[in-house]
C-alpha positions in Angstrom: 110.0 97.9 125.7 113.9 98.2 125.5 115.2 98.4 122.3 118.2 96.2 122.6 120.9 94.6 120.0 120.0 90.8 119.2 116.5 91.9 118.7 114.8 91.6 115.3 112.7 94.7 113.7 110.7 94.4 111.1 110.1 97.4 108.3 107.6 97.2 105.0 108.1 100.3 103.1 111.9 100.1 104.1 113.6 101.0 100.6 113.7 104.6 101.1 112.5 107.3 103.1 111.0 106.9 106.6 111.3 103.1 106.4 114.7 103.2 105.8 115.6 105.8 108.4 113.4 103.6 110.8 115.7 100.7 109.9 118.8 102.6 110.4 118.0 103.6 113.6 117.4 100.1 114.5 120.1 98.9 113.0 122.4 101.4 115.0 120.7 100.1 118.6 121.9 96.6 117.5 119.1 95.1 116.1 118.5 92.8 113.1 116.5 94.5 110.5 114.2 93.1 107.8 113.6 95.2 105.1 110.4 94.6 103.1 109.8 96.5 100.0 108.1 96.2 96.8 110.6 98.1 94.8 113.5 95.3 94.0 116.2 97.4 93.4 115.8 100.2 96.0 115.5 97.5 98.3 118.7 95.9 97.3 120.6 99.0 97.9 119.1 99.8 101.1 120.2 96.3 102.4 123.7 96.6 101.0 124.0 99.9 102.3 123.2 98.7 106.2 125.3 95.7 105.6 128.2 97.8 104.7 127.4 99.9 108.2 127.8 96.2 110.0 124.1 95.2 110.4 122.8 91.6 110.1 120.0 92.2 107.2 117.4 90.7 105.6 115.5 91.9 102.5 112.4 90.7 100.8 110.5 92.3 97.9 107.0 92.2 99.5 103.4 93.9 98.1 101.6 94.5 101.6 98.4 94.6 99.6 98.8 90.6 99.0 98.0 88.6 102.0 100.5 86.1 101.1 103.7 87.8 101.0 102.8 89.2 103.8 102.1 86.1 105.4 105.4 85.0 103.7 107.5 87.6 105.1 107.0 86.5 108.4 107.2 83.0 107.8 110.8 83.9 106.5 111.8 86.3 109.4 110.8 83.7 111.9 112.5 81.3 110.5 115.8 83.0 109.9 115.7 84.9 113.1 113.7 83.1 115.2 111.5 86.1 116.8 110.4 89.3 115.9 110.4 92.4 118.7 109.3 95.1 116.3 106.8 95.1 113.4 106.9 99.1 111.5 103.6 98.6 109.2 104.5 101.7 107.3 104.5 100.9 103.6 102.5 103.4 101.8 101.0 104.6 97.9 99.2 107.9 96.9 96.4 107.2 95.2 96.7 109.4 92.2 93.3 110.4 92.4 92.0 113.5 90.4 89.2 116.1 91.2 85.8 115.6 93.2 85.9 112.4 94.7 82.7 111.4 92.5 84.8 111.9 89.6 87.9 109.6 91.0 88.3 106.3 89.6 87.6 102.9 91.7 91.3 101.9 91.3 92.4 105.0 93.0 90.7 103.9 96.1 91.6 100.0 95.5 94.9 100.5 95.2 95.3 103.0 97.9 93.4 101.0 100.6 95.1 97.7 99.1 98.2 98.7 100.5 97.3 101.8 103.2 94.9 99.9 104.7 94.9 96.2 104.0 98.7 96.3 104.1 98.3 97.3 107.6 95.8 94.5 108.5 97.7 92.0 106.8 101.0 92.7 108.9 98.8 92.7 112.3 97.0 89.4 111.5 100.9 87.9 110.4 103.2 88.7 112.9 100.7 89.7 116.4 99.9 86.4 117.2 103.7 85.2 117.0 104.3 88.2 118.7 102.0 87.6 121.6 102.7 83.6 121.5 107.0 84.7 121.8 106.3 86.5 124.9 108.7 88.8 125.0 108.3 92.2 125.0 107.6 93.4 121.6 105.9 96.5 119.9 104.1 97.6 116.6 104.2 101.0 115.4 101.7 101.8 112.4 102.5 105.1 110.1 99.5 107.4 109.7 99.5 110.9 108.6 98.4 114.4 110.0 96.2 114.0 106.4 93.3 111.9 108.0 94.8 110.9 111.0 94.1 114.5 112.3 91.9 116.3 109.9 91.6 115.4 105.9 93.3 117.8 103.3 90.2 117.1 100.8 92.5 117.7 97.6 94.2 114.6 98.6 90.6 112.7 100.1 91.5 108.7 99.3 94.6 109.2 101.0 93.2 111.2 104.0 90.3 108.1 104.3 92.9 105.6 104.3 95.6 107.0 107.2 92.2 107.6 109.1 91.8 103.9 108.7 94.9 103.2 110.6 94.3 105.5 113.2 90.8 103.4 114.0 93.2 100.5 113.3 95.7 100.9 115.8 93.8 102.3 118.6 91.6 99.0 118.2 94.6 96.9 118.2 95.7 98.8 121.4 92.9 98.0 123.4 92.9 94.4 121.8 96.6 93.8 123.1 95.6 95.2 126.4 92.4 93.3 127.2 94.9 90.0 126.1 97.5 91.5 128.9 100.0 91.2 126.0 103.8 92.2 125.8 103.0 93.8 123.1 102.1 97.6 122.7 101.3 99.9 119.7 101.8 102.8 118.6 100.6 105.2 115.4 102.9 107.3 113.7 102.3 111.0 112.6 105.6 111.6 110.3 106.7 115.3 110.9 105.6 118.2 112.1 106.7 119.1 108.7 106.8 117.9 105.0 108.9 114.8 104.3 111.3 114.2 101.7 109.9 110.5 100.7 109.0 108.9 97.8 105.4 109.0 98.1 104.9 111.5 95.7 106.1 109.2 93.5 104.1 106.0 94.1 102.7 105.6 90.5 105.9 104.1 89.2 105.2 101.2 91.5 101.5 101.0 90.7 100.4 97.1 90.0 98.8 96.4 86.7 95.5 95.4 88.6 95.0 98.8 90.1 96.1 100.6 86.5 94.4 103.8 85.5 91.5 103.9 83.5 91.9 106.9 82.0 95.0 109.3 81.1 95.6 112.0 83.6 94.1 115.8 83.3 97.3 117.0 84.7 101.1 115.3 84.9 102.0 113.6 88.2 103.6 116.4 90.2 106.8 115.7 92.2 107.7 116.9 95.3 110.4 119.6 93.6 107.8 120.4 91.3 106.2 121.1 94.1 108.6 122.6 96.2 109.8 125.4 93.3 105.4 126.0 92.7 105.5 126.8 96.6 108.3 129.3 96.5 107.5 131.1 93.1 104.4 131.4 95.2 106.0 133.4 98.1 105.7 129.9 100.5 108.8 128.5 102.1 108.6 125.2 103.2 110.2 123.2 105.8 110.8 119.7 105.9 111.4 117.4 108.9 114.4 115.1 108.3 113.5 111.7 108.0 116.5 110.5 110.6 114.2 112.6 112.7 111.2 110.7 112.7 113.2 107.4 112.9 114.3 109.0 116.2 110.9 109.5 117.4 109.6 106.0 116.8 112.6 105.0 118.9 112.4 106.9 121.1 108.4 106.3 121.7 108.6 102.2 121.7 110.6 102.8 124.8 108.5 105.2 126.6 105.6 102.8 124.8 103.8 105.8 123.6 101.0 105.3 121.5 100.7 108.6 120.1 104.2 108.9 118.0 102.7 112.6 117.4 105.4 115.6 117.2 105.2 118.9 118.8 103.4 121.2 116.0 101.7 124.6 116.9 99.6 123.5 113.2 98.5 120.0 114.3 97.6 121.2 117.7 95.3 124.1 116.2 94.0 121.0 113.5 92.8 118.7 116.6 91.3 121.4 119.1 89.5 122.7 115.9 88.2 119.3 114.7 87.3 118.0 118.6 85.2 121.5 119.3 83.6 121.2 115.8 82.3 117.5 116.9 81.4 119.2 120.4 79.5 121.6 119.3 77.8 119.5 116.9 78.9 122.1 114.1 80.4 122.5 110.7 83.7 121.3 110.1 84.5 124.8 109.5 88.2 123.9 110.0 87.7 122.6 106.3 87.5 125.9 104.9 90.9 126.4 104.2 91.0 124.1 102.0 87.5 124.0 100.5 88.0 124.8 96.1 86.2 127.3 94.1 
């Protein structure tokens, strides 16, 4: 698929972050963007900012988790726009979770799969079959994460399960398209090869009051410069991956219709062969052990 400008490119989790650079990148190849968010006033500005640039926006505050404003969402970028080329399922929550995954609440895991997972199902089962029934050429890119998609980081398990989940996902859309001899072709996203300035390590301020925690925290929410500053007092330096960078990659993949979106990373590649001669060998997932707690 050619990305070209009158085409129309749709983005949930677009208020920020990799979203946002996916829909500026769009926006600079000409297409019409519509931004789907479920934080109001981040989305706002996100909107006015690409307006300002000279793109033809539209903005919806959307929870992917709710199969009606999903549903809703397309109904409205249909109707204003008449088609939709691109669908970027990439909206996304940490859970929150805290210690051995016995010991997590229920709501961690709800809430997490509500939108990680279900968000992702709900965009499929709204915009594919419009998609398909357009026929144009189109494409759908799903966001993963090197945390589950690849191999889990076990202090961070609900997420891990749930970008595993979209991995399954999309390569089971891919082969659905295919056997329909669809326009239509998918992709999943690995953001990186490093860390991402995002909100994600934020995503309790947006937590719904259905998913609430049952219990206070053992520990404060850590943000990512929290994070950042315990790294280096540590002796660690980090790198992170520009977000314009990944928006580049998802471009750059829907026209070579690549479904891995997967970048170049000595640490990913070690992760896979690791994981795929574990299953092989019918062994231990000793590449765990890194990460396994006292």
């Amino acid at each position: 698929m050619r990305l070209e400008a009158g085409q129309v490119a749709v983005v949930t989790g677009a208020a920020s972050g990799i979203g946002l650079a996916m829909a500026r990148r769009f926006a600079a190849d000409g297409l019409k963007v519509v931004l789907a968010d479920v934080e109001e006033s981040a989305l706002e500005k996100a909107a006015a900012g690409l307006r300002e640039d000279g793109a033809t926006v539209h903005a919806r505050v959307v929870d992917v988790g709710e199969r009606d404003q999903v549903m809703a969402l397309a109904d409205d970028a249909y109707d204003r726009f008449g088609a939709v080329h691109v669908l970027c399922n990439n909206a996304g929550v940490g859970s929150g979770a805290e210690g051995r995954m016995w010991e997590h609440e229920p709501n961690d895991w709800k809430w997490a799969f509500s939108v990680n997972v279900w968000g992702v199902f709900h965009g499929i089962q709204a915009f594919v079959p419009r998609m398909i029934e357009g026929g144009e050429p189109g494409h759908i890119v799903n966001t993963s994460s090197g945390d589950g998609g690849i191999a889990p980081l076990p202090t961070a398990s609900v997420y891990a399960v749930t970008k595993a989940a979209v991995v399954t996902m999309t390569e089971s859309l891919y082969a659905h398209l295919r056997a329909e001899h669809a326009r239509v072709g998918a992709s999943v996203l690995f953001p990186g090869p490093h860390m991402l300035r995002t909100g994600l390590w934020e995503s309790h301020r947006n937590r719904p009051d259905r998913y609430a925690k049952e219990r206070p925290r053992k520990t404060p929410y850590r943000s990512l410069d929290k994070w950042e500053a315990a790294m280096k007092e540590a002796g660690h330096e980090v790198e992170f991956t520009p977000v314009e960078q990944v928006a580049d990659l998802v471009a750059e993949g829907i026209a070579a219709d690549r479904f891995w979106l997967l970048p170049e990373s000595e640490h990913s590649d070690r992760q896979i062969k690791a994981r795929s001669r574990s299953m092989l060998d019918r062994a231990n997932p000793a590449y765990l052990e890194s990460f396994i707690l006292d």
